[in-house]
KELO-753208 format. One record per residue (C-alpha): residue in three letters; x, y, z; residue number from 1; chain. Coordinates in Angstrom, 1 decimal, decimal comma. Each point is the difference from the previous one (the first is absolute). Layout:
<site><residuo>ALA</residuo><c1>X</c1><c2>Y</c2><c3>Z</c3><num>NUM</num><cadena>A</cadena></site>
...
// end
This chain:
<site><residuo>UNK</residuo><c1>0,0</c1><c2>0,0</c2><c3>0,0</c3><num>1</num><cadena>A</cadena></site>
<site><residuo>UNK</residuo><c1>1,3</c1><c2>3,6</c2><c3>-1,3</c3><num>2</num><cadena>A</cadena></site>
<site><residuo>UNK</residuo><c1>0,8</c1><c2>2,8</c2><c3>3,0</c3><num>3</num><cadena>A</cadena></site>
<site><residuo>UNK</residuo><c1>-2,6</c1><c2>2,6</c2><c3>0,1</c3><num>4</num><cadena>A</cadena></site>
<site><residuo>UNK</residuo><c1>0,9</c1><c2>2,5</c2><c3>-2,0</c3><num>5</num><cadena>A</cadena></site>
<site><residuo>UNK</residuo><c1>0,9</c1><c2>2,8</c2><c3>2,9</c3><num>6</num><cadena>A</cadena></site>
<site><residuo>UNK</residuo><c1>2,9</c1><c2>-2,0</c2><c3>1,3</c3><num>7</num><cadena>A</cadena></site>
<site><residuo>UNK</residuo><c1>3,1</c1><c2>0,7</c2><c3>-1,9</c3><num>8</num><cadena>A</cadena></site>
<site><residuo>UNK</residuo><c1>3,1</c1><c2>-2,2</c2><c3>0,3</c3><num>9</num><cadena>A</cadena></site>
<site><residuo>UNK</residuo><c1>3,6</c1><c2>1,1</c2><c3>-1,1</c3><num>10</num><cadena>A</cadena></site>
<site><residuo>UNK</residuo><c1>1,7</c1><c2>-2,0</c2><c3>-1,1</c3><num>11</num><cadena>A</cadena></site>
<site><residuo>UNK</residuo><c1>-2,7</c1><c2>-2,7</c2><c3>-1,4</c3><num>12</num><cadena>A</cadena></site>
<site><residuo>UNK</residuo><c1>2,4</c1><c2>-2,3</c2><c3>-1,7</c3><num>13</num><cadena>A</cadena></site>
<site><residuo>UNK</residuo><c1>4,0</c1><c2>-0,9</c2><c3>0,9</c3><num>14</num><cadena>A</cadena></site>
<site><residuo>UNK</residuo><c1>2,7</c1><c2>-2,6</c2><c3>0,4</c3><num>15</num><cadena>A</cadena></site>
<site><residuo>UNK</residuo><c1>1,6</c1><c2>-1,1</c2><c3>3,5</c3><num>16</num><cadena>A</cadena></site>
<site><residuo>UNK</residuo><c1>-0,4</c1><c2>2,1</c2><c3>3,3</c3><num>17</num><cadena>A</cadena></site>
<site><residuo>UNK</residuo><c1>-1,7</c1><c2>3,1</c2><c3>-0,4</c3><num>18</num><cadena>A</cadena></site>
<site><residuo>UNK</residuo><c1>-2,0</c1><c2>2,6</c2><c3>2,1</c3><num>19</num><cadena>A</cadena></site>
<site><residuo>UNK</residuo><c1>-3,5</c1><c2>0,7</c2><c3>-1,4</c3><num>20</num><cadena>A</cadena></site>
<site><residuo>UNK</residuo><c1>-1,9</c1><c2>3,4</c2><c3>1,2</c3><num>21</num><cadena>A</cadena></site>
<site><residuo>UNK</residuo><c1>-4,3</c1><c2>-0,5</c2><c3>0,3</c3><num>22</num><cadena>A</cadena></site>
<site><residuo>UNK</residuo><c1>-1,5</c1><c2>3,2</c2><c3>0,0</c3><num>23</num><cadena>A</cadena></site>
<site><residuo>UNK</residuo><c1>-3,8</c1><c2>1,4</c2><c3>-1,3</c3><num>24</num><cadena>A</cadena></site>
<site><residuo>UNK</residuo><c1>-0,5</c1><c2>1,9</c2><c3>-3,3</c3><num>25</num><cadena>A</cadena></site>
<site><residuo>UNK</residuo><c1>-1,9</c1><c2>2,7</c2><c3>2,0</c3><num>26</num><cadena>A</cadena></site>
<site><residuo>UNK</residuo><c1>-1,2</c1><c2>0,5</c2><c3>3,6</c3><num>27</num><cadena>A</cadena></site>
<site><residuo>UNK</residuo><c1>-2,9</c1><c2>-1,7</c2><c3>1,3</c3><num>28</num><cadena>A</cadena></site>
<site><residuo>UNK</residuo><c1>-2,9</c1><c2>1,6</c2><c3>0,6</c3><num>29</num><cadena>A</cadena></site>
<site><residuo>UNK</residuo><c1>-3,0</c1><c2>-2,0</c2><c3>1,3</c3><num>30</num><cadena>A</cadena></site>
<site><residuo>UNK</residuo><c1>-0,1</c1><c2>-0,8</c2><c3>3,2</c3><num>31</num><cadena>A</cadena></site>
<site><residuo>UNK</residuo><c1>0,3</c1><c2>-3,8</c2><c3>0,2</c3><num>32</num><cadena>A</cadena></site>
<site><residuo>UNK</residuo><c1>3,6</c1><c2>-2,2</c2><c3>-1,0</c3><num>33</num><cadena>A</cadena></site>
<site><residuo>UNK</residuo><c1>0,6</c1><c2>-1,2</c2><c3>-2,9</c3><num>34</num><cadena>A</cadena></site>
<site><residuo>UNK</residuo><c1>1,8</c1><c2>-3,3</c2><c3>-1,3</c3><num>35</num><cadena>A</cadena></site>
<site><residuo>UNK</residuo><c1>1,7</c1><c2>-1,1</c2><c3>-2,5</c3><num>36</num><cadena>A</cadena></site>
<site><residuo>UNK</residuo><c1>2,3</c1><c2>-3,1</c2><c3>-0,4</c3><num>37</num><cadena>A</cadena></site>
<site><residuo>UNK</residuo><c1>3,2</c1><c2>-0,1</c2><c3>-1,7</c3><num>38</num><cadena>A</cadena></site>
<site><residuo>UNK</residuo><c1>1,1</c1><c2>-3,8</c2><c3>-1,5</c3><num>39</num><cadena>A</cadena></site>
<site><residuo>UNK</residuo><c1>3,6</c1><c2>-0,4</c2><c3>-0,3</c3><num>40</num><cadena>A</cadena></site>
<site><residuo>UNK</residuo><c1>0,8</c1><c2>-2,9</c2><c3>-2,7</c3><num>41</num><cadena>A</cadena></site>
<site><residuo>UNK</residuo><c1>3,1</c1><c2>-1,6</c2><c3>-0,8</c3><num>42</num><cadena>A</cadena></site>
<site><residuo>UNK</residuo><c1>0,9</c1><c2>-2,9</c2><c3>-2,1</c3><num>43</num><cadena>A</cadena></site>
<site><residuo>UNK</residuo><c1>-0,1</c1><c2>-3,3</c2><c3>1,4</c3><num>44</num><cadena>A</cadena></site>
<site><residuo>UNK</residuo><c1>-1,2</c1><c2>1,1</c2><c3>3,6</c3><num>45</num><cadena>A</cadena></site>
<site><residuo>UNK</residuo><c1>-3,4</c1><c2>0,5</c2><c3>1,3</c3><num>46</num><cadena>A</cadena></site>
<site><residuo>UNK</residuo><c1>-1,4</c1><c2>3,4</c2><c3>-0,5</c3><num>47</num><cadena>A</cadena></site>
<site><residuo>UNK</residuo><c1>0,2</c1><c2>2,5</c2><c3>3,6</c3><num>48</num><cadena>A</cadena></site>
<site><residuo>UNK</residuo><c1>-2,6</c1><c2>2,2</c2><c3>0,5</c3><num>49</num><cadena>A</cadena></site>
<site><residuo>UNK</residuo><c1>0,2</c1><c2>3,4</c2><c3>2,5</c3><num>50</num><cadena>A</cadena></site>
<site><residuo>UNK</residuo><c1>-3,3</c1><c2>2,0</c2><c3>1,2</c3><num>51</num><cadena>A</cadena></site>
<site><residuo>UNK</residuo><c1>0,5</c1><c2>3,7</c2><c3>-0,5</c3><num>52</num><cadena>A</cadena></site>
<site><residuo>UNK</residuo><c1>-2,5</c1><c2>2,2</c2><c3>2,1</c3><num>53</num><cadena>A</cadena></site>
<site><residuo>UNK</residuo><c1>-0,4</c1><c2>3,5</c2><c3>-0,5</c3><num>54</num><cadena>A</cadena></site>
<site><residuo>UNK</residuo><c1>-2,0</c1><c2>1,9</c2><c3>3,2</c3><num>55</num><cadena>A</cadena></site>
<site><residuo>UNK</residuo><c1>-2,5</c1><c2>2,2</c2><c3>-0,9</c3><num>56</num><cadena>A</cadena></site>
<site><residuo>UNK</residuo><c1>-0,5</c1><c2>3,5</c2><c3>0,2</c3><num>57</num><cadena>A</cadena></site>
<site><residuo>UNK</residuo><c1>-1,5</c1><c2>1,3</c2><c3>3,4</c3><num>58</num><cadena>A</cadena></site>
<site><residuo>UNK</residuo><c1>-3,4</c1><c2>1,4</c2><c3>-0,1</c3><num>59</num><cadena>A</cadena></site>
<site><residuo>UNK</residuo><c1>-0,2</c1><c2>3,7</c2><c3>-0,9</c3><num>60</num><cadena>A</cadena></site>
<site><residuo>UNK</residuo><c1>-1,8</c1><c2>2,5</c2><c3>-1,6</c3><num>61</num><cadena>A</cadena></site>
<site><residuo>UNK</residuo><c1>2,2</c1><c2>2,9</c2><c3>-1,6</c3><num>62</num><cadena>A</cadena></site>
<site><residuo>UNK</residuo><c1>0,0</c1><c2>2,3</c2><c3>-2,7</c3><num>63</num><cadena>A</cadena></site>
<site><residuo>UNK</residuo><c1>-3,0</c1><c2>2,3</c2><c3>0,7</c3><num>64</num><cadena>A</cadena></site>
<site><residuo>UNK</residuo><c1>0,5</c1><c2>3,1</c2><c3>-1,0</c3><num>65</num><cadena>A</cadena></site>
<site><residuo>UNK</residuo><c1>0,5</c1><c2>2,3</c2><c3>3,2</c3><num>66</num><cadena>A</cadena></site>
<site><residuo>UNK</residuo><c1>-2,4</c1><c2>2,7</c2><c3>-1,4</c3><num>67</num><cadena>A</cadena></site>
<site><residuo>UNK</residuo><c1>-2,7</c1><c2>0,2</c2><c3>-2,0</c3><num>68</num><cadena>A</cadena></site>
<site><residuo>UNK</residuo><c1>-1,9</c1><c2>3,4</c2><c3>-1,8</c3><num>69</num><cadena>A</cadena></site>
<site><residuo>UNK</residuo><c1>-3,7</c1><c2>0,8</c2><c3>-0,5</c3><num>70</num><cadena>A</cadena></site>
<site><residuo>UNK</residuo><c1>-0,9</c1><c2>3,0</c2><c3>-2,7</c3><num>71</num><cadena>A</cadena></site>
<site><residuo>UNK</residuo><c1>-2,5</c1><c2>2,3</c2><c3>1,6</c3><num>72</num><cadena>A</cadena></site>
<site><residuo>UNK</residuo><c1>-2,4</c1><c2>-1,0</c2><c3>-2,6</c3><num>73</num><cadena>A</cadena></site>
<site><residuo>UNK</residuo><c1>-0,1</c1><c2>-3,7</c2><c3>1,1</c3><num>74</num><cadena>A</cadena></site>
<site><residuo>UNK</residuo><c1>1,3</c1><c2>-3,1</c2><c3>-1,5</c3><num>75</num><cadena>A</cadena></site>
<site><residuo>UNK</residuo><c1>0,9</c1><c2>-3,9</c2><c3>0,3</c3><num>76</num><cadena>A</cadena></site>
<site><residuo>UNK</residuo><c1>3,1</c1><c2>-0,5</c2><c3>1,7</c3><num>77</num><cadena>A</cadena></site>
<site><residuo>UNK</residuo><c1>1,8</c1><c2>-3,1</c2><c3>0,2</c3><num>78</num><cadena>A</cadena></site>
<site><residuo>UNK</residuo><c1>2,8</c1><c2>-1,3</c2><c3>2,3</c3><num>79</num><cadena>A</cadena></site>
<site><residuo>UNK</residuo><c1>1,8</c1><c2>-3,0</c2><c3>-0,7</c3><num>80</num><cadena>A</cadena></site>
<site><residuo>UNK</residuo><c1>2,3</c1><c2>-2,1</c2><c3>1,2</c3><num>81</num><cadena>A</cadena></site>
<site><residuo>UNK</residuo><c1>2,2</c1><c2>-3,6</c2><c3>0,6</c3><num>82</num><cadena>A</cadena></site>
<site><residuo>UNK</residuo><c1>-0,3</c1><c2>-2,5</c2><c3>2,2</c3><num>83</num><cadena>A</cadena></site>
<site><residuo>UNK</residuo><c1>0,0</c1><c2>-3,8</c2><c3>0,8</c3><num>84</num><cadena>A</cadena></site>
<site><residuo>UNK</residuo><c1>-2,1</c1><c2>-0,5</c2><c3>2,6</c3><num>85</num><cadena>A</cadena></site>
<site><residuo>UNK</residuo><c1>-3,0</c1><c2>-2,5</c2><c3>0,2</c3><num>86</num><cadena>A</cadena></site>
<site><residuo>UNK</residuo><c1>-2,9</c1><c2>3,3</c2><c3>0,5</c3><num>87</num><cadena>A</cadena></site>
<site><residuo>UNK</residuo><c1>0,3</c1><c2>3,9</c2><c3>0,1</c3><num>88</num><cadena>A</cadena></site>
<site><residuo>UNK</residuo><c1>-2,2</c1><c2>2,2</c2><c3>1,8</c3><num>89</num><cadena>A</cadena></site>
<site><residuo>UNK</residuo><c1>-0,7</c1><c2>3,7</c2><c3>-0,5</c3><num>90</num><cadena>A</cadena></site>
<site><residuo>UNK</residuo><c1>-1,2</c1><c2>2,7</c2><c3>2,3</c3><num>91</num><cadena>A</cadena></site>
<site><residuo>UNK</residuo><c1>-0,4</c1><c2>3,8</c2><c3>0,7</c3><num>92</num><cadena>A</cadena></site>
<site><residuo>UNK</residuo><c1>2,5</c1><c2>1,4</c2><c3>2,2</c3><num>93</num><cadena>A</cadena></site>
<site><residuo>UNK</residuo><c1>-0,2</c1><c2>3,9</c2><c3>0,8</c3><num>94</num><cadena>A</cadena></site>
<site><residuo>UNK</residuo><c1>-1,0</c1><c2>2,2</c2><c3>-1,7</c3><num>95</num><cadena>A</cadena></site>
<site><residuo>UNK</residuo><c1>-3,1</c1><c2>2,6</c2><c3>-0,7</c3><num>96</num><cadena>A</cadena></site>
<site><residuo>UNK</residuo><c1>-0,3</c1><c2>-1,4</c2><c3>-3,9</c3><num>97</num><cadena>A</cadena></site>
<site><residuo>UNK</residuo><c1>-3,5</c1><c2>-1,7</c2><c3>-0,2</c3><num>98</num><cadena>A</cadena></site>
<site><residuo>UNK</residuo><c1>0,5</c1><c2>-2,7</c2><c3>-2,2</c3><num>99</num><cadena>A</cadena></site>
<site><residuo>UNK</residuo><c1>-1,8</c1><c2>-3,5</c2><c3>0,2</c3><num>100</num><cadena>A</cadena></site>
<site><residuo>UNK</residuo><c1>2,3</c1><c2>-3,4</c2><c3>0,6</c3><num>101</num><cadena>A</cadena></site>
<site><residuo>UNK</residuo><c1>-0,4</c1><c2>-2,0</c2><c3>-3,1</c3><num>102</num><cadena>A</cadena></site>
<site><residuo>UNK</residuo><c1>-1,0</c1><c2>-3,5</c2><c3>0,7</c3><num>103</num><cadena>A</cadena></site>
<site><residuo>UNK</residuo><c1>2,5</c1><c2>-1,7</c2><c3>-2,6</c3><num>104</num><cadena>A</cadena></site>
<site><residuo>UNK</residuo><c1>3,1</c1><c2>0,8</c2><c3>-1,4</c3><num>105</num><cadena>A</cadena></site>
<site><residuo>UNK</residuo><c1>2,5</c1><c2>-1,8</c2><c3>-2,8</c3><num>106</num><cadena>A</cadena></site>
<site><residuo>UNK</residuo><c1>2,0</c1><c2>-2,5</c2><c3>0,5</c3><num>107</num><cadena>A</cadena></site>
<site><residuo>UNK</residuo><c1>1,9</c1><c2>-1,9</c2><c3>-2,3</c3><num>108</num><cadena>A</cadena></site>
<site><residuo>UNK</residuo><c1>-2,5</c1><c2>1,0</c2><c3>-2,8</c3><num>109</num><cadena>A</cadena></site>
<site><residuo>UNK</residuo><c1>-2,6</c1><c2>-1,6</c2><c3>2,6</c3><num>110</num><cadena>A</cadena></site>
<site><residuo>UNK</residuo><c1>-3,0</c1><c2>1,9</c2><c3>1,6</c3><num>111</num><cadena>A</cadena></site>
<site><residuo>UNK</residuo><c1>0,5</c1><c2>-0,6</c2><c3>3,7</c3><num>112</num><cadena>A</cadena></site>
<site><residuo>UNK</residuo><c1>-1,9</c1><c2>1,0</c2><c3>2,9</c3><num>113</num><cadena>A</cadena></site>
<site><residuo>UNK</residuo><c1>1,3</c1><c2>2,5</c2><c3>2,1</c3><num>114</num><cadena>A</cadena></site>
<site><residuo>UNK</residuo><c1>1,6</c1><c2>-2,2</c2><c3>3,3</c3><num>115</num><cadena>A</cadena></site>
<site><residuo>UNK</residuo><c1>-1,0</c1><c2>-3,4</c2><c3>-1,9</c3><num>116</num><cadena>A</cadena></site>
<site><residuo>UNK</residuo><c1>2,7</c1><c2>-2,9</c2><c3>-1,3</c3><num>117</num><cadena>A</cadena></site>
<site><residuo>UNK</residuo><c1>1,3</c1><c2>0,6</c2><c3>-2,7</c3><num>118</num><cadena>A</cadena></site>
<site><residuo>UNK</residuo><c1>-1,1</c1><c2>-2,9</c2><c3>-2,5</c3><num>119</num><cadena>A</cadena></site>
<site><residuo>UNK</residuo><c1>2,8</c1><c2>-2,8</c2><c3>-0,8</c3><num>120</num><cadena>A</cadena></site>
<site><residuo>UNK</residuo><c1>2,3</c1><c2>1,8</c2><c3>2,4</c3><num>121</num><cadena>A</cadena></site>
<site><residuo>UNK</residuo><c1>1,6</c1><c2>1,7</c2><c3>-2,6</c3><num>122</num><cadena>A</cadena></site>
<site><residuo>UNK</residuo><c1>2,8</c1><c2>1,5</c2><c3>2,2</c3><num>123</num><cadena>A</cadena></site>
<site><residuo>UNK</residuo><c1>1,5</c1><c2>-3,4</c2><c3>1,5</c3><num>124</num><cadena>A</cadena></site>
<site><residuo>UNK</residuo><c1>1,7</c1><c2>-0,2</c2><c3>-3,5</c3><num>125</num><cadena>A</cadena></site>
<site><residuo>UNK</residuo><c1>0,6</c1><c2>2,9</c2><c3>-0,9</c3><num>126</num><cadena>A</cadena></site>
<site><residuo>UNK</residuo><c1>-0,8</c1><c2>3,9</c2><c3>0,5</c3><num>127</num><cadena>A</cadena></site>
<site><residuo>UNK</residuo><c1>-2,8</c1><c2>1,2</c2><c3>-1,5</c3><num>128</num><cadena>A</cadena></site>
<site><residuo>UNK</residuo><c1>-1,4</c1><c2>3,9</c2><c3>-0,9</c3><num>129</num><cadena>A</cadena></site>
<site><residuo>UNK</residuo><c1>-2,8</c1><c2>1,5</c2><c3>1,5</c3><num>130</num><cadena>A</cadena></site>
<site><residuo>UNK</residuo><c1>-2,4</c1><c2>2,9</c2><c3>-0,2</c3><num>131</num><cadena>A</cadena></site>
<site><residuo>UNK</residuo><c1>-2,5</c1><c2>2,1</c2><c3>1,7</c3><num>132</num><cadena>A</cadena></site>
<site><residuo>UNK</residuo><c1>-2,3</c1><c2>2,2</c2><c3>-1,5</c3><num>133</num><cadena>A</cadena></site>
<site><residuo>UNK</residuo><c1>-1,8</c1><c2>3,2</c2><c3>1,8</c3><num>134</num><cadena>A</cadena></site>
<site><residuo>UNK</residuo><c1>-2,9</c1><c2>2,8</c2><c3>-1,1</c3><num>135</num><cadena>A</cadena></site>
<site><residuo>UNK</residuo><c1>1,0</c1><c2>3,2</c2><c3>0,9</c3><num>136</num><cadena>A</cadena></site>
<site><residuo>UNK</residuo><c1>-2,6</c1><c2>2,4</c2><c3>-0,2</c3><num>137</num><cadena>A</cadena></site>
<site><residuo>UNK</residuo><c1>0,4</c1><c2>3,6</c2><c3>-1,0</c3><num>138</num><cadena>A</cadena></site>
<site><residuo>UNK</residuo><c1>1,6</c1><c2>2,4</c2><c3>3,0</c3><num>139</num><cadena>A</cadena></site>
<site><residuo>UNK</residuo><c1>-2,3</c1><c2>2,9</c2><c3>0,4</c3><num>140</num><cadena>A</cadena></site>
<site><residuo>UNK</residuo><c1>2,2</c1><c2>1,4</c2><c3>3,2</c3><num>141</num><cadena>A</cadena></site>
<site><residuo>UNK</residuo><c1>2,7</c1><c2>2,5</c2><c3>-0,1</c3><num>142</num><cadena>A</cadena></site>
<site><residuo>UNK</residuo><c1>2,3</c1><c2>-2,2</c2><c3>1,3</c3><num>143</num><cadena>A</cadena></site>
<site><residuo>UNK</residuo><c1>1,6</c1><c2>-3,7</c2><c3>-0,8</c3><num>144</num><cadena>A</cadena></site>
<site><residuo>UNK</residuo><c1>-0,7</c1><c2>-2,8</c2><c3>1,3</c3><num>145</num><cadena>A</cadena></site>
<site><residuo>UNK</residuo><c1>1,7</c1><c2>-3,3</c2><c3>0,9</c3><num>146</num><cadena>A</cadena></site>
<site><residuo>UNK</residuo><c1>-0,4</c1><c2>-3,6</c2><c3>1,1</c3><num>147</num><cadena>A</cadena></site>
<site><residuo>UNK</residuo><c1>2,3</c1><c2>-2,7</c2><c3>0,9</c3><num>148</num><cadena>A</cadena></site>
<site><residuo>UNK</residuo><c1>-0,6</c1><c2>-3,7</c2><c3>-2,4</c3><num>149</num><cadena>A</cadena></site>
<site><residuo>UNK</residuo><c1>1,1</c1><c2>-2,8</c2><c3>2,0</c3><num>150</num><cadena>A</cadena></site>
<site><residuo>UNK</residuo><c1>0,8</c1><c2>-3,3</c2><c3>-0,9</c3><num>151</num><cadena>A</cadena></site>
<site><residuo>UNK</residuo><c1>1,0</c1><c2>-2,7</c2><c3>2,3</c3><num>152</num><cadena>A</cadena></site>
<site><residuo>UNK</residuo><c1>1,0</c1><c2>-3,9</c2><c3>-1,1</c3><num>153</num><cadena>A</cadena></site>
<site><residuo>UNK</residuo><c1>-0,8</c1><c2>-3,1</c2><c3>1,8</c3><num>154</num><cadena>A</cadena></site>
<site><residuo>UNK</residuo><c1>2,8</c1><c2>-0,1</c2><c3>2,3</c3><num>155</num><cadena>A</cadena></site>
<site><residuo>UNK</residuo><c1>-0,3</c1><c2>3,6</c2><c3>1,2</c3><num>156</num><cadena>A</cadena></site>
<site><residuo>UNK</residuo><c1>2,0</c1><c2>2,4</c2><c3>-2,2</c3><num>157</num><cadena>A</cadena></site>
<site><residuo>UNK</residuo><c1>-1,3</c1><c2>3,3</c2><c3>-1,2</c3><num>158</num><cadena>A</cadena></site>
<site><residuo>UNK</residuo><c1>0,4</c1><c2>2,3</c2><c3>-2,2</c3><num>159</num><cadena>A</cadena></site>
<site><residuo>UNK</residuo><c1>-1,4</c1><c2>3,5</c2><c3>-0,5</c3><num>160</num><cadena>A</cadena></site>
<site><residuo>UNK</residuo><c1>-0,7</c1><c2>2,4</c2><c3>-2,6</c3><num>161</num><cadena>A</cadena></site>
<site><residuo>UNK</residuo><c1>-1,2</c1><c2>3,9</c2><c3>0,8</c3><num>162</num><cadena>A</cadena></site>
<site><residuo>UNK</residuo><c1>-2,5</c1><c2>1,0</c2><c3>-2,4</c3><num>163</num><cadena>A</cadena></site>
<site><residuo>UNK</residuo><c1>-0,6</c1><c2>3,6</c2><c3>-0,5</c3><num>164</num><cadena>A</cadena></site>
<site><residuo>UNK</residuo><c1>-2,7</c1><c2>2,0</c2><c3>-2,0</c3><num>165</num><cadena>A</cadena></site>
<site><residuo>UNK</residuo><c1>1,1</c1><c2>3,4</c2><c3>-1,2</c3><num>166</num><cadena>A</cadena></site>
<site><residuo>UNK</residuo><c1>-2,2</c1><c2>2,6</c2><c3>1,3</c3><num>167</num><cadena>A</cadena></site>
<site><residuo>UNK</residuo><c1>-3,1</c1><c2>1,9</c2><c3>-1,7</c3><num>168</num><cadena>A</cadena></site>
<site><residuo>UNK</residuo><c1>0,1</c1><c2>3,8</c2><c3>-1,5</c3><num>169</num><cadena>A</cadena></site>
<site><residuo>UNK</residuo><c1>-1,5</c1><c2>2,3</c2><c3>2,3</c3><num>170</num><cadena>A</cadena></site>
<site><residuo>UNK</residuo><c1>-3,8</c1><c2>1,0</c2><c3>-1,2</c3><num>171</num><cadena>A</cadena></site>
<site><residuo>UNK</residuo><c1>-1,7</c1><c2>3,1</c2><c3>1,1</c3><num>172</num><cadena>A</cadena></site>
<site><residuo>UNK</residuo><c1>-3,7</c1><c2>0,8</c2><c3>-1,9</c3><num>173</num><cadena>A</cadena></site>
<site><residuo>UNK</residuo><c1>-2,9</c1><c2>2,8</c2><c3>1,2</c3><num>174</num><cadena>A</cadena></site>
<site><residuo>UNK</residuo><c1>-3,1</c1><c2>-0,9</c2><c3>-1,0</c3><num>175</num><cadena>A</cadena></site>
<site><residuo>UNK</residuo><c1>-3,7</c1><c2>0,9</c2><c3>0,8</c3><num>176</num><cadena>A</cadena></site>
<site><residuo>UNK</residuo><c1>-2,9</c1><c2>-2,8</c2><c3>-0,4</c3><num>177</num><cadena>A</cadena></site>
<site><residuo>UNK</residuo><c1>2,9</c1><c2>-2,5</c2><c3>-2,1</c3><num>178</num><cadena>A</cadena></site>
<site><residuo>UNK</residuo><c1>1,4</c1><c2>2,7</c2><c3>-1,8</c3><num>179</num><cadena>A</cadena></site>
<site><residuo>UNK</residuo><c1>3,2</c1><c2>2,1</c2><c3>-0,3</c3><num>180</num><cadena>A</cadena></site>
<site><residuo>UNK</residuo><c1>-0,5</c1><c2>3,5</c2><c3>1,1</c3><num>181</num><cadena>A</cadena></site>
<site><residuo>UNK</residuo><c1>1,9</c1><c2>3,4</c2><c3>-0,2</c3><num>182</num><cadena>A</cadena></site>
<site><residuo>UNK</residuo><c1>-2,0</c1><c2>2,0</c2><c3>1,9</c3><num>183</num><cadena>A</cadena></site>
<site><residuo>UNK</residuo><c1>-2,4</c1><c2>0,2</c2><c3>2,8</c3><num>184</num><cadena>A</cadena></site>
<site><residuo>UNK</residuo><c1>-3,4</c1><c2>2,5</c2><c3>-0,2</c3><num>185</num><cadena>A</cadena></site>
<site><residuo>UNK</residuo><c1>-1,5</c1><c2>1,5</c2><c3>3,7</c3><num>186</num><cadena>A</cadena></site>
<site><residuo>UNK</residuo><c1>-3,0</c1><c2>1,6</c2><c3>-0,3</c3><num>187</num><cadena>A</cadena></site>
<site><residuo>UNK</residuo><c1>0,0</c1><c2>4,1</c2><c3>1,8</c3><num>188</num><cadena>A</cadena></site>
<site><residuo>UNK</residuo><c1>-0,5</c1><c2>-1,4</c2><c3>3,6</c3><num>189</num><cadena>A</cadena></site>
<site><residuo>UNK</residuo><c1>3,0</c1><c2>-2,7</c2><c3>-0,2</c3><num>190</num><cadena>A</cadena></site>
<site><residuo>UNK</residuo><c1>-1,9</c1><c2>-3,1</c2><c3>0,4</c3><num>191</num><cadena>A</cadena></site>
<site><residuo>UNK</residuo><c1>2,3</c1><c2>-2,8</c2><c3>0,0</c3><num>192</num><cadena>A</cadena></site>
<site><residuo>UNK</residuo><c1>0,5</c1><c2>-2,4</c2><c3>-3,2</c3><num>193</num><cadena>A</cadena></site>
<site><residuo>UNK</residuo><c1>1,8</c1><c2>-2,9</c2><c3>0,6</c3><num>194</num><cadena>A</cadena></site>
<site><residuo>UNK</residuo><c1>2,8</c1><c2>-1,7</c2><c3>-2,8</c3><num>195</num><cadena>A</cadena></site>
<site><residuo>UNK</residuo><c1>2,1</c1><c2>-3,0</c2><c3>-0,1</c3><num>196</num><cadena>A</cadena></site>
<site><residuo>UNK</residuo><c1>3,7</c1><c2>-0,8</c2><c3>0,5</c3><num>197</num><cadena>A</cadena></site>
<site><residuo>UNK</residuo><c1>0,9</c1><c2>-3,2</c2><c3>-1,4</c3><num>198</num><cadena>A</cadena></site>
<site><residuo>UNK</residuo><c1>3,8</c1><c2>-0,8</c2><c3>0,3</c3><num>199</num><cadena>A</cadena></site>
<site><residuo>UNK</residuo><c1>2,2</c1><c2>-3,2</c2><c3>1,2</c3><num>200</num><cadena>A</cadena></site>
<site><residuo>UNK</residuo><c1>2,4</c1><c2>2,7</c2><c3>1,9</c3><num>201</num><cadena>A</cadena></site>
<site><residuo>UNK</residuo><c1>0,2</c1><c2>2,6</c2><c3>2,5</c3><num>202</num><cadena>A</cadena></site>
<site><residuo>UNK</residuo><c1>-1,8</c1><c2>2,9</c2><c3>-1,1</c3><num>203</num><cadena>A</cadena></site>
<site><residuo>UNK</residuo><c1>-0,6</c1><c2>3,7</c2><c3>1,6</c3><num>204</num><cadena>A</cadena></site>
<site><residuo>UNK</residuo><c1>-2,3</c1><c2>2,9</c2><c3>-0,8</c3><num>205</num><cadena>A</cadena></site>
<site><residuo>UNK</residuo><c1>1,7</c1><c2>4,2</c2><c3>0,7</c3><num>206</num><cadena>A</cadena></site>
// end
């Protein structure tokens, strides 16, 4: 039976003594061992054969991007990430950002539910991608906002990304009965009319 085709051997043929390096192609990822087995075969003599484990990767989650923006207009942001590890679950931290928790994110190329195995346990071979879409509605306020994405894997690491929503343009309208005035009308003895401020701001009549 053939090696696996991460294991690497140097040299893979000679004559006499000689000192042979094993090594892997490329790091391992998942999070379980693999084996291979290497068969040594010589003429005339009964083939050896030598069990070459590689240990896997441990369990993390990584690569989330440490910030995340928001246009004041609104938008679908995405954060993604790595990992290996059997589930992932996401949560608000801080924040005054109202935005609602999705309830499945992308793993893999699989829909998973939020804080649910993962299907076929994709990360005990190997890392795997994942992503999380949020709606952001449009900011109205004069000033930004922000909330922390967190995602945690099954054996306790986190990871956290701060979203933050640029801030709204100020607004300031007058209006009477819905619509935009420029002037106000008192009749001789003064009696009062009354008019509207609209604005998202601080605001002061002089």
């Amino acid at each position: 039976m053939a090696k696996a085709s991460w294991c690497s051997v140097s040299p893979s043929s000679g004559s006499g003594n000689k000192s042979v390096n094993v090594s892997s192609n490329a790091p391992h990822t998942g999070r379980t061992a693999r084996t291979t087995t290497l068969t040594i075969t010589a003429a005339n003599v009964s083939p050896k054969y030598v069990t070459v484990n590689q240990a896997g990767k441990p369990e993390f989650t990584e690569n989330i991007s440490d910030t995340a923006t928001a246009v004041q207009g609104g938008q679908t942001v995405t954060i993604s990430g790595k990992s290996n590890s059997s589930k992932l679950t996401f949560s608000l931290g801080t924040g005054d950002l109202a935005i609602t928790l999705p309830s499945t994110y992308t793993a893999g190329g699989l829909s998973v539910s939020n804080g649910a195995a993962i299907s076929g346990d994709l990360g005990a071979s190997a890392e795997f991608d994942w992503s999380i879409s949020f709606n952001v509605a449009a900011n109205s306020s004069v000033s930004e906002k922000t909330r922390q994405i967190i995602v945690t894997d099954n054996a306790g690491n986190t990871d956290t990304c701060q979203l933050t929503q640029a801030a709204g343009a100020a607004t300031l309208e007058v209006k009477k009965n819905g619509v935009a005035i420029t002037s106000i009308d008192l009749d001789w003895e003064g009696t009062a009319v009354s008019f509207d401020v609209e604005s998202n701001t601080s605001w002061s009549i002089s």
